[in-house]
Every structure is written in structure tokens, then in C-alpha cells.
C-alpha positions, 0 to 999 in steps of 0.5 A, a space after each residue: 511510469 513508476 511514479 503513477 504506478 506505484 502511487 498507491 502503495 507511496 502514498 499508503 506507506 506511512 507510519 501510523 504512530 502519531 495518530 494512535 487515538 484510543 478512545 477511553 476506556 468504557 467508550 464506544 467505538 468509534 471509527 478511528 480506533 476500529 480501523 487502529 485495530 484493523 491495522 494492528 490485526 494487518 501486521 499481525 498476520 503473517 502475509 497480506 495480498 492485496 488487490 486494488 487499483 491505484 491512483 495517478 494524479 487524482 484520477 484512478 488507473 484503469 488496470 489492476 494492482 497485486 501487492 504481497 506483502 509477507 514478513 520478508 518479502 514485498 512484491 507488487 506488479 500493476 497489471 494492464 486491462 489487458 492482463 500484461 504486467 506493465 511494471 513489477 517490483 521485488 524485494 526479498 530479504 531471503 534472496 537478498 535481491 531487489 528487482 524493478 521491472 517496467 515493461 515500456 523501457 524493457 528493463 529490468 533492475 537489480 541490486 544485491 540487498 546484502 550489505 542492507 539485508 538485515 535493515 530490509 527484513 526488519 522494515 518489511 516485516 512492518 510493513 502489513 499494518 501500514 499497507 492496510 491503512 497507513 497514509 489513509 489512516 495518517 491523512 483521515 485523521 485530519 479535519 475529518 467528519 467519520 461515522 461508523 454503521 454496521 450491517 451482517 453479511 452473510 451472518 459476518 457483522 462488518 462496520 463500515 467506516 466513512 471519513 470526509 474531509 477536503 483536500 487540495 490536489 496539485 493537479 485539480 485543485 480543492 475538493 471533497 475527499 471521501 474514504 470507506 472502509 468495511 471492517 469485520 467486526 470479529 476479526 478487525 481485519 480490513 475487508 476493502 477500501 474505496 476513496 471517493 472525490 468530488 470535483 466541482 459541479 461533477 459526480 463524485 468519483 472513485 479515486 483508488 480502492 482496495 477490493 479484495 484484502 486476504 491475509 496469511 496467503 503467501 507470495 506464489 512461488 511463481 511470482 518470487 521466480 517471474 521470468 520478465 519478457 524476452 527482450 528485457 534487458 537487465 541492468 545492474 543497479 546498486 541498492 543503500 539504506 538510509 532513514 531514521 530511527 522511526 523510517 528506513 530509506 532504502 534506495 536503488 540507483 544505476 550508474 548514478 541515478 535513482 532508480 526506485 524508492 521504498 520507506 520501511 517503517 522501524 520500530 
């Protein structure tokens, strides 16, 4: 289960440096140095909240994803369209813990972040700018068409920006792969993200999307404190902390065997 949940947020966690194209200067803008600023603008906020839906094995999940993301705490959880938390994830470097609840084992896993605690602040602290675009970014860049349009809305100029390329999907084979972006062009901030694809001989598809990106909101206390269903059974596990000079790897285990992973960028 917390492969497919988490898919998203796996696959946008990637770090944007060896695609930072800026274009020359007196040029205009063009689609990949407007959403370059929007991921700058992202990690220069001091909290994101994003409300999305996720993707598993090409095709969209049905329920809905809340990522919070402040500059020493990420914390997601993947709602049910019945509105029950089916997983949730905590890491807090203030409280020096890290959770992993997945309702249909009635688990939930906890390590202790001190011995890596410092490693932790320092890669969340990264982590609003790569969240905003990241893998998307990273993999738009690639064999791509873009263009960009503008449109005012609501007195607010918001470019969108669309990349097309084709991508070759383990599980259902090659096909156009179609991202949008809507940007505000006074503040570079991301407003929403949808991924599109299109199987052979059928409509295009929605993949994964944002559909709401606020920033400088901060985790509800609530959440920080959820309390897991009665029932649950908490099992210790042990957290470590590994990488590169540009990654940092941190890993929960129990008794041996990985729990869950997360990928930290560094400076």
C-alpha cells in the first residue's frame, strides 16, 4: 500500500539542479524558466500545503492527498472517498520522530529522528521548491514540446504552461504524457498541476494533479498530534540516514526489514 500512496510525492521528490536552464538575458520567457522561478518562489516560503491526487501504476487514485510541508516538518496522509485516513506519514525534526501509519495493517511505526536529527532539518528544509516541481520538472525537461499562454483571472495574470512528451510506462506501455501547469505571473508561485496521458485508441486521461497549492499555511496542530484509530498497534522501528552530498536517504526499518523511505535534498 505505501508504494501506490505515496507515488506522488516519490516521484516528485527529485532534485531540480541539473536542469536549471535560464534563458538569456533580454529573452522572453519561456515555459521552463517560469516554472524554475516557481519552484524557487515554493522553497522560498516558509510552508506549503498541497491538495492533490496521486497516481498508481499510471492511472489516478480515487481518494485525495494533503502534503504539508514547513521548513522542519512533512507530513502527507491519503484520504479515502470516504474521507477516512487510509495512510499517514510524520516527520518532525522538532519532536525528533517519525511516524508511518497505514490503516489496513492497523499499524503504526515510530522511530526516534535523534541520532539523524540534524540531517533531517536540513534536507526538509529543501524540500518546498522540489514538491512544487521536482521529478515533474526534472522529467518535462526531457524530449519535451512546451509552450506557454496567458490568460487574467480575476484581475490576476496566470500563464499556463504545457509539456508534451512520450513516456514508456512499465505497466501500460508507451504514450503521450501530457503536464499543465498554471502559474501567477506576479508571484511565480504554482497554483495547480494536472498530468495527462494517452492510451492508444482512447481518451486522454488524467494522471495525478495538484488542485490546490497554498503557501505559508502552517501544519494544523491537530495533525502534528493526530491520534491513529483505536485498535492500531504501534510498533517501534529504528530510523538511519544515508546519501550524498546532493541526496540524503533517510530510511525506517523494523526488526530488520524497511518500512519506509524518504529523499531529502542537501544543498
Amino acid at each position: 500500500m505505501k508504494r501506490i500512496v505515496f507515488a506522488t510525492v516519490a516521484m516528485l521528490a527529485i532534485a531540480i539542479a541539473a536542469v536549471l536552464v535560464i534563458p538569456r538575458t533580454g529573452r522572453k520567457p519561456d515555459a521552463r524558466s517560469i516554472l524554475i522561478a516557481a519552484a524557487q518562489a515554493a522553497e522560498e516560503a516558509k510552508s506549503v500545503h498541497i491538495v492533490g491526487r496521486g497516481d498508481a501504476g499510471g492511472r489516478i487514485l480515487p481518494g485525495r492527498l494533503d502534503i504539508w510541508v514547513t521548513p522542519r516538518a512533512f507530513y502527507m496522509r491519503y484520504l479515502g472517498t470516504d474521507g477516512t485516513t487510509v495512510s499517514a506519514e510524520l516527520v518532525d525534526a522538532d519532536a525528533a520522530k517519525w511516524w508511518f501509519y497505514v490503516a489496513p495493517r492497523a499499524v503504526q511505526y515510530v522511530a526516534d529522528l535523534r541520532p539523524v536529527v540534524d540531517k533531517v532539518a536540513e534536507g526538509i528544509s529543501h524540500m518546498s521548491g522540489e514538491l512544487v516541481s521536482g521529478e515533474v520538472l526534472r522529467q518535462a525537461f526531457r524530449d519535451t514540446k512546451e509552450s506557454v499562454t496567458t490568460e487574467t483571472h480575476g484581475g490576476r495574470k496566470v500563464a499556463t504552461l504545457t509539456f508534451t512528451r512520450t513516456t514508456d510506462f512499465p505497466a501500460r506501455g508507451a504514450m503521450p504524457d501530457r503536464f499543465v501547469f498554471e502559474v501567477d505571473c506576479q508571484t511565480n508561485r504554482l497554483l495547480t498541476m494536472r498530468r495527462y496521458v494517452k492510451p492508444e485508441g482512447a481518451p486522454e486521461e488524467l494522471m495525478e494533479a495538484f488542485d490546490e497549492i497554498e503557501y505559508n499555511v502552517p501544519l494544523p496542530q491537530e495533525i502534528a498530534a493526530v491520534q491513529v484509530p483505536t485498535g492500531t498497534t504501534a510498533v517501534q522501528a529504528v530510523a538511519t540516514a544515508d546519501g550524498s552530498n546532493k541526496r540524503l536517504v533517510l530510511v525506517m526499518a523494523s526488526k530488520g526489514i524497511e518500512i519506509q523511505r524518504r529523499d531529502f535534498p542537501r544543498d
